[in-house]
N, C-alpha and C positions, 0 to 999 in steps of 0.2 A: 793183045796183052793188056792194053788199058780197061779195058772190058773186063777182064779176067781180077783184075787188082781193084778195079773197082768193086765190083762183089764180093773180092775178099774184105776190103775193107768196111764193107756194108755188113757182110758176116760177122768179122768181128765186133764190130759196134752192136749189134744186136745181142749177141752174146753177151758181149758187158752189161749191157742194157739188163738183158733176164737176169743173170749174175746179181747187180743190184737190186732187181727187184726181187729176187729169191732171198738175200741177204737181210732186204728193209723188211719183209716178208717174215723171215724165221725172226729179226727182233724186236718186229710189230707181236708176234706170240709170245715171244718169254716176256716180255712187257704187259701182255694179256694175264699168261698165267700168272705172274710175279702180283699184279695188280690182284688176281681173283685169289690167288695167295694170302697176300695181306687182308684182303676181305673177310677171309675164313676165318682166320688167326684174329682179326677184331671182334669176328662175333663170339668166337668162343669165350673172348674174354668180358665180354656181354650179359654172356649168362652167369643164371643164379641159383642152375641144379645140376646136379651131376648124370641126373636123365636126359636132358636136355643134350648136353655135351659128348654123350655116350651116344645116343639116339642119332647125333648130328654128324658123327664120325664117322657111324654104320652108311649113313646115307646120302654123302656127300663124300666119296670116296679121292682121295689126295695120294699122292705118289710121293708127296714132297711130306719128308719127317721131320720139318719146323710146325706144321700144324700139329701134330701130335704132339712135340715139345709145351707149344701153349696154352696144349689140354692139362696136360700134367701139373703146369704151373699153376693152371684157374683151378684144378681140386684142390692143389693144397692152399691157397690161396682160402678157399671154398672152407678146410678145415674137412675134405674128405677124400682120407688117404686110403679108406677101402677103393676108393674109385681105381688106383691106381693100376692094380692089375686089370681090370677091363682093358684100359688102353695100351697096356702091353701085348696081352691076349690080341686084340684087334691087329697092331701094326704087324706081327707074326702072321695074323691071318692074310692078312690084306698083302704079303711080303714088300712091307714099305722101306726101301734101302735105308740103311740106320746112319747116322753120322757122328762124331765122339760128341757134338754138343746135345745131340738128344741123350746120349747115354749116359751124362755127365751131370744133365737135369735130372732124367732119372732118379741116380743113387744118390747125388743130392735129397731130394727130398722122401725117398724113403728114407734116409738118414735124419732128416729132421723130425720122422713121424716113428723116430725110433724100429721099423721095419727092414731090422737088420740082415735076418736070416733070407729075406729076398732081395735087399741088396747086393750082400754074399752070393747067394745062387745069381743074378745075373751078371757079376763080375765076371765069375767064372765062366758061366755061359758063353758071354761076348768073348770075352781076353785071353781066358786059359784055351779051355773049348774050340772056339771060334765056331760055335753057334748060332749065328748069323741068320739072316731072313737071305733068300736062295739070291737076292738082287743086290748084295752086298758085299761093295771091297772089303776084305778083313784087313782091320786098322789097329794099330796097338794103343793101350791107352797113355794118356800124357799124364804133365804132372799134376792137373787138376783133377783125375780123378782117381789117383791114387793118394792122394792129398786129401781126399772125400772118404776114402773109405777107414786112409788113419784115421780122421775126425770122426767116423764111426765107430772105432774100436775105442779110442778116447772116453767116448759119452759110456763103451758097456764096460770101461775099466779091462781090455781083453788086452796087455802089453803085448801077448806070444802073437797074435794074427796081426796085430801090428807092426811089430817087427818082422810079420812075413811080407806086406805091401811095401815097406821099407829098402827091404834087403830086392825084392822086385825093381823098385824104383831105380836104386845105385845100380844094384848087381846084373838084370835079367836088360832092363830097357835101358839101361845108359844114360838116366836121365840127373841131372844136375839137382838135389833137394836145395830149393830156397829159405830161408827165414822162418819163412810163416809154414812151411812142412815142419822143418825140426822145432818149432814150438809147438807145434800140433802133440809132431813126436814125445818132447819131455811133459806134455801136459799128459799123454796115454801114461807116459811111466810115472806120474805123482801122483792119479789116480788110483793104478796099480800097488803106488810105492817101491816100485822095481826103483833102485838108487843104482844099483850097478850097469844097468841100460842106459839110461839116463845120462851117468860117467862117461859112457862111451861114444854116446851122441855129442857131449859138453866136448869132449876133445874133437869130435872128428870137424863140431863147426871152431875150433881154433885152428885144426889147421887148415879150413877149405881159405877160401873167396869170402865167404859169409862175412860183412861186416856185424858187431856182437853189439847189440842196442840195448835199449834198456829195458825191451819186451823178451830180450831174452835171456835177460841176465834174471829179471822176474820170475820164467819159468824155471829154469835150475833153483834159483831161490826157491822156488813155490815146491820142487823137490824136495829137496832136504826139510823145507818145512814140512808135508806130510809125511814124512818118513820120521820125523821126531829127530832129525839130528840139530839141533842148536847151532851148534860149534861150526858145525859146516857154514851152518846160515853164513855165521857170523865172519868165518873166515875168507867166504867168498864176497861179501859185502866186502871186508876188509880190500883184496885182492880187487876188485874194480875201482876201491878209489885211490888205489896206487899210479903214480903220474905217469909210469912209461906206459900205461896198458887202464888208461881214467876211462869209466866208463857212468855217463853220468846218470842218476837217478833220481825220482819222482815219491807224489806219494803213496804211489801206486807200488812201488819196492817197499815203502812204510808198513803198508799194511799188509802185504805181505808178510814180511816177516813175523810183526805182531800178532796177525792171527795164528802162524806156527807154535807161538810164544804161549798165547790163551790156547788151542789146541791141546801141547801138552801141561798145560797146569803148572806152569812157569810162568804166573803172575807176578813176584817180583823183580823178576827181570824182564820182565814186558815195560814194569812202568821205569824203571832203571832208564832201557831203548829208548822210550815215551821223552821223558823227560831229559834225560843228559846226554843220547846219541841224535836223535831227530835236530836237537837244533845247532850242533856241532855239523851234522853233514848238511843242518842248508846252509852252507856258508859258501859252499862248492857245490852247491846242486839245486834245481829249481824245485824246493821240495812245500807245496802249498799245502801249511800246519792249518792252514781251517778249514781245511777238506773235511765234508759232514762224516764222510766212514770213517777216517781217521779219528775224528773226534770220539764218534759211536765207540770205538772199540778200544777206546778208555772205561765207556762205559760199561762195556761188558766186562773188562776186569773187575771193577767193583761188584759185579752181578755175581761172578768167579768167587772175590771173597764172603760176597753171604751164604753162595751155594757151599762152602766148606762149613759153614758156622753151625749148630745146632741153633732152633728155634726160639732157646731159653736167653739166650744169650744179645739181647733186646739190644743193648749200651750201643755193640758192635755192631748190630744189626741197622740198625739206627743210625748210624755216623755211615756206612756204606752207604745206605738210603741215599740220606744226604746228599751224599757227593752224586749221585747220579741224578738228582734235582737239580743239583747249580749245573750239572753238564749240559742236562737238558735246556733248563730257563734263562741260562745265562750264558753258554756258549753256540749249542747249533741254533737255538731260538730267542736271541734276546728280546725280541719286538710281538712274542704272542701274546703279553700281554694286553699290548696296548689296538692290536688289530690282528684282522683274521690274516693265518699263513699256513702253509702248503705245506704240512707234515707226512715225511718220510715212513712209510708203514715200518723199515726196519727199527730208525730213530722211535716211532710210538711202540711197538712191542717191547721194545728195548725197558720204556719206561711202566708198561705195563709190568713186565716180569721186578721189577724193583719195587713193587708194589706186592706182588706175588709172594717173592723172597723172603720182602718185611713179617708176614704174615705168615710163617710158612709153619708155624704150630697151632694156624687154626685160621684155611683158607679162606672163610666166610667170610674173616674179616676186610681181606680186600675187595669184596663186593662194589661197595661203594663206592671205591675211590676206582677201580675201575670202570664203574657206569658211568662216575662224573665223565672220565677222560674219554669215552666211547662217544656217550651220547650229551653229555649237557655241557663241555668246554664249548663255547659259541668263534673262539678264536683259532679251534683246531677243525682244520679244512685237510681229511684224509678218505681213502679208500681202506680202510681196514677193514677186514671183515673176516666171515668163516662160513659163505654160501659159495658154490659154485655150479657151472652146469657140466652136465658129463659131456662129452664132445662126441661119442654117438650115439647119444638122445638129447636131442636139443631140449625138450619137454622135461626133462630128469633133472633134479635140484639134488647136488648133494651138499652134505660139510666136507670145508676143505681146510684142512689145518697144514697142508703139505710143507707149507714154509713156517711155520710158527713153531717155536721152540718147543722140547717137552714139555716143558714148565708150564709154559701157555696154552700150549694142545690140553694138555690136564685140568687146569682151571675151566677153561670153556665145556668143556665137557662135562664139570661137576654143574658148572652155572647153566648149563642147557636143561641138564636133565631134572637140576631140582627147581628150578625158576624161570623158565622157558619152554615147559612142557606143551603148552598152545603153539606155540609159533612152530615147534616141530610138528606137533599134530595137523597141522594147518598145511603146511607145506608136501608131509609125506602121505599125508590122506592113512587110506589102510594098507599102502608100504611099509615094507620094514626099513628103519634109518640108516642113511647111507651114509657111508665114507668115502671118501680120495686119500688111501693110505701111501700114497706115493706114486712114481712114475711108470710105475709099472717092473716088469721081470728085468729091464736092465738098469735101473736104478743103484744106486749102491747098496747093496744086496747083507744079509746074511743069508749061510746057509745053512737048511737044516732039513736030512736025511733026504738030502736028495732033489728039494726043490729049491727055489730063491724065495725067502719071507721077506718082505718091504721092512725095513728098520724103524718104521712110521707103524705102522702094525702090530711089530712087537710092542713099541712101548704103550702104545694104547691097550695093547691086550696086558700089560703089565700095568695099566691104573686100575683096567673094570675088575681086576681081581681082588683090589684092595676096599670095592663099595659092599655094602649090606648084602645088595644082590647080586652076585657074580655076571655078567652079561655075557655072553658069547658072541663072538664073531664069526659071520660066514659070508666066503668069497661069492661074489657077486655071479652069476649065472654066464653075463654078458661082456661082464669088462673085467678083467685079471685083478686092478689096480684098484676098485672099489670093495668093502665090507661093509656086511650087514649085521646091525644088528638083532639077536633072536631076538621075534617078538615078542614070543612067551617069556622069556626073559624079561624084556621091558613092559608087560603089561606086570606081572609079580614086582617087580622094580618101582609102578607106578603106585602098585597099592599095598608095600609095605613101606616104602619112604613118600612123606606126605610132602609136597612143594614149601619148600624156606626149612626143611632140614637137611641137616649134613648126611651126606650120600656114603660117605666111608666107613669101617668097621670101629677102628680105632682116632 
């Protein structure tokens, strides 16, 4: 019997023994692969082409879908979001089991590359579908990636598909929307201008959980302001600084409203706001009046009263001027005088177009004084400009007026053509001149018969019609979002208007 117990107890001691070393064993491996893991996932983040990264996936084959996640990351990272489908294509072939943070990356960033219609299809793919790679639990999505794809209907202004991931979110998955969904949510409907969605999101966070901040008393603000209701504004402002239900604001609610204010062409009750509400509500709110865009958009009211004034009308034009000098020189920049300082490209447009406006019965005349401000102010330290490069051709130089007002876009464009003819020759070779008329098909759009025209578009195609030579626009072969100018056009353009004349008919 002692014999017998004795082996057993030797049996089992040996057993534990393998036991452990099968154990140290299998986490001596995932320690391996974890380790060769992160390896992979470092290099990728290493490289500096997307051949490289595509080349490396094919042949370094991974089971595990955080490598492919940080392939995704380095394209767009990279600035090449064609890459994107390869490494979807790939993880489908390779049947790499998918997990919600690869898929979250993902639509992420075809959301950020504006690549909506393939975000959409693999929403569906994955979530509706369950589409899946053949090694794949099917898993429902969470709040972050329904929260990604409102934020993509947001950016195309699309309220109705948003309110379909919405009604998903509450109604289909159960899921709790937080703060930052429903301002997601009311920013899709201010875009839209849907007010009555909007209303209905405004109640459903009164009555959840939601505590109501001042991000999001902003967005319903920021509704009614693109929607042109005033009164709302004002009544809902009212309504938050009421004590049983205070809700404090910034100047970030300031200008908010303000720009609703200039929006619709309700300039003297902008400065009304400006001047007699703003410093009444900082008494009760931590509302900082030297904020530069606060300030700015003083500015642009006085820009508002030249752009109503007819040309002739010098006295008036003149005292608006004015005033957007002393905003400039003596509020957002009282020290450029006297040393060099870090101007704000919207604060310098700002003062360009006041320059613009002065002159607006015969634009030549602001020539100079916006050369001075461009290039001979020795105290003004800005990135202003109107070159850019197109983001798939690094080699491709266009003009980018994408941010610059009409006013501005229009000047440059007269000033390019009649007094910067080398520099464009220089730059497009024997190209035709290019444009960045906007962000592309989901940009804030109009439409006409059937397609999206960039709003940037139109109105340059509504200046070239007003010069000597009509110019024509044609869309670009490659990229949706750039136009070309005809060249036949611009060569007749070159040699009926002579450089330092006026380009326009009248």
């Amino acid at each position: 019997m002692l014999q017998i117990k004795t082996c057993y107890h030797f049996h089992l001691s040996t057993t534990k023994k393998q036991n452990e070393t099968y154990l140290k064993q299998e986490h001596d491996d995932k320690e391996t692969k974890k380790k060769l893991q992160n390896k992979k996932e470092s290099l990728i983040q290493q490289m500096i082409t997307i051949n490289d990264i595509i080349q490396f996936l094919q042949n370094n084959y991974s089971q595990h879908i955080s490598v492919h996640t940080v392939a995704i990351k380095r394209c767009s990272e990279l600035k090449q979001p064609n890459a994107f489908h390869s490494i979807i294509q790939l993880v489908h072939q390779q049947s790499v089991s998918l997990d919600i943070v690869y898929c979250n990356t993902v639509l992420y960033h075809l959301g950020t590359w504006n690549k909506f219609d393939l975000q959409k299809k693999l929403f569906e793919q994955w979530f509706i579908h369950k589409e899946l790679t053949s090694s794949t639990t099917p898993f429902n999505p969470d709040l972050i990636t329904l929260s990604t794809m409102i934020q993509g209907c947001s950016k195309k202004g699309d309220v109705k598909q948003a309110l379909y991931y919405f009604q998903l979110l509450v109604n289909h998955y159960n899921l709790e929307p937080d703060a930052i969904t429903c301002n997601i949510m009311l920013s899709v409907c201010a875009n839209a201008c849907d007010m009555e969605s909007a209303e209905i999101i405004w109640k459903t966070i009164q009555k959840s959980d939601i505590q109501i901040n001042n991000i999001t008393l902003n967005s319903m603000l920021n509704v009614y302001a693109k929607c042109g209701e005033s009164k709302k504004v004002m009544d809902l402002l009212d309504y938050s600084q009421q004590s049983e239900h205070f809700i404090s604001i910034d100047e970030i609610t300031c200008t908010t409203i303000i720009s609703g204010l200039l929006r619709d062409n309700k300039i003297d009750e902008m400065f009304d706001f400006y001047e007699n509400k703003i410093p009444k509500l900082s008494v009760k709110n931590n509302i900082d009046v030297n904020n530069k865009r606060l300030i700015n958009l003083k500015s642009i009211g006085y820009l508002k009263k030249m752009e109503m004034l007819n040309g002739n009308e010098i006295d008036k034009l003149s005292h608006y001027h004015q005033q957007c000098l002393n905003i400039f020189y003596n509020e957002l920049y009282p020290s450029v005088k006297d040393r060099p300082i870090s101007i704000d490209n919207k604060n310098l447009e700002t003062l360009i177009q006041a320059y613009i406006l002065l002159h607006k019965d015969n634009w030549m005349n602001a020539i100079q004084d916006i050369e001075r401000i461009l290039y001979q102010e020795s105290n003004f330290i800005h990135s202003f400009g109107y070159w850019a490069t197109d983001i798939f051709n690094k080699r491709q130089m266009l003009l980018d007026f994408s941010l610059m007002s009409t006013e501005t876009t229009n000047f440059m464009l007269r000033y390019l053509m009649t007094l910067k003819r080398d520099e464009l020759e220089h730059t497009f070779k024997n190209d035709p001149i290019k444009i960045l008329c906007g962000k592309g098909q989901y940009s804030k759009k109009v439409k006409k018969g059937g397609n999206y025209e960039s709003p940037k578009k139109k109105s340059i195609e509504d200046e070239l019609k007003k010069w000597k030579i009509v110019i024509r626009l044609e869309q670009d072969r490659f990229n949706p979002a750039i136009w070309c100018f005809n060249r036949d056009d611009v060569l007749l353009f070159y040699k009926t208007v002579f450089p330092g004349d006026d380009c326009l008919k009248y």
